[in-house]
C-alpha positions in Angstrom: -83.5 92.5 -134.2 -83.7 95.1 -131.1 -82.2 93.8 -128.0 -83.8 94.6 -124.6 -81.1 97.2 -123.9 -82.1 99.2 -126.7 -85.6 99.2 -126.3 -85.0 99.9 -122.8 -82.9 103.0 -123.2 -85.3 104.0 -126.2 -88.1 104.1 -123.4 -85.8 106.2 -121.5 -85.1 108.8 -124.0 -88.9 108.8 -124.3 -89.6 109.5 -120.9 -86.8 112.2 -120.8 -87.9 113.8 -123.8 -91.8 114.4 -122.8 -90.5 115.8 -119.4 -88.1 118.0 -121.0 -91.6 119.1 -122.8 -93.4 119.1 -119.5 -90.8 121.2 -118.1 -90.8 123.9 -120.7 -94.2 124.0 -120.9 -94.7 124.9 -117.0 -91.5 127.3 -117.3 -93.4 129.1 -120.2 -96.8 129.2 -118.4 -94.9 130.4 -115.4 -93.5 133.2 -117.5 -96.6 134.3 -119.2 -98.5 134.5 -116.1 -95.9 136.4 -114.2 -96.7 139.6 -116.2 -100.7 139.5 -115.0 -101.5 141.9 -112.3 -104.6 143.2 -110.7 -104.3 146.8 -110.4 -106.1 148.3 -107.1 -108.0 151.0 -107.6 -105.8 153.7 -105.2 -103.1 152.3 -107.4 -104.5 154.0 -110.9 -103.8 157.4 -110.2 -100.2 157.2 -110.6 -100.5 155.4 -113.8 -103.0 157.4 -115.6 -100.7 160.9 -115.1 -99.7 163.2 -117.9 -96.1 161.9 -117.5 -96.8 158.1 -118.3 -98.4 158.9 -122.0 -96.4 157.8 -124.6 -97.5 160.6 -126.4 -96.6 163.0 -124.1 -93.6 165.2 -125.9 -94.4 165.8 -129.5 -91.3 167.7 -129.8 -89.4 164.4 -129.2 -91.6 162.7 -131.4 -91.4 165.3 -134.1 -87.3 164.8 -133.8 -87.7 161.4 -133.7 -89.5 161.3 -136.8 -86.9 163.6 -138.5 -84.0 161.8 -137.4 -86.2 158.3 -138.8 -86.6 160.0 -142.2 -83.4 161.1 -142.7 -81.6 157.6 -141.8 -84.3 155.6 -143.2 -85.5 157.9 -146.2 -88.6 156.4 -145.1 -92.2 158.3 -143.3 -94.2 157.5 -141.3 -95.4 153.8 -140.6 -94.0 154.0 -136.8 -96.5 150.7 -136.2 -95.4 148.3 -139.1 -91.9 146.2 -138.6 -89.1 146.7 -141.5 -86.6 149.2 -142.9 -87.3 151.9 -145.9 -85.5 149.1 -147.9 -88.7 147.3 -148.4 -87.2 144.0 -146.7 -89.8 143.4 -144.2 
């Protein structure tokens, strides 16, 4: 039989838990609308430069890729997660 004290501090832990969930639901709304940003059209000059293309150096990238195949004995698939080991 369940006395009142339990069923009381099972109500408790209830109530706790779901605003435990509450919380962290709000936190990770917070967080994912943090990142969104209008950007003003004087503002797009800077950002669309030669200098902010990630493809900007293919020296670099033609290192990088060398460096990547000779550690990895792996080429190409710079988009794809996992190792040349086949262990995704």
């Amino acid at each position: 039989m369940i006395t009142s004290s339990r069923r009381f501090s099972s109500s408790r832990f209830r109530i706790a838990r779901r605003s435990a969930a509450g919380l962290c639901l709000l936190a990770g709304v917070a967080l994912l609308s943090a990142g969104c940003a209008g950007v003003r059209p004087w503002e797009r000059g800077p950002l669309s430069d030669y200098i902010m293309r990630p493809d900007r150096d293919t020296l670099a990238d033609g290192l990088y890729e060398h460096v990547y195949f000779t550690r990895e004995a792996a080429a190409g698939g710079r988009g794809v997660g996992g190792g040349g080991c086949g262990c995704n």
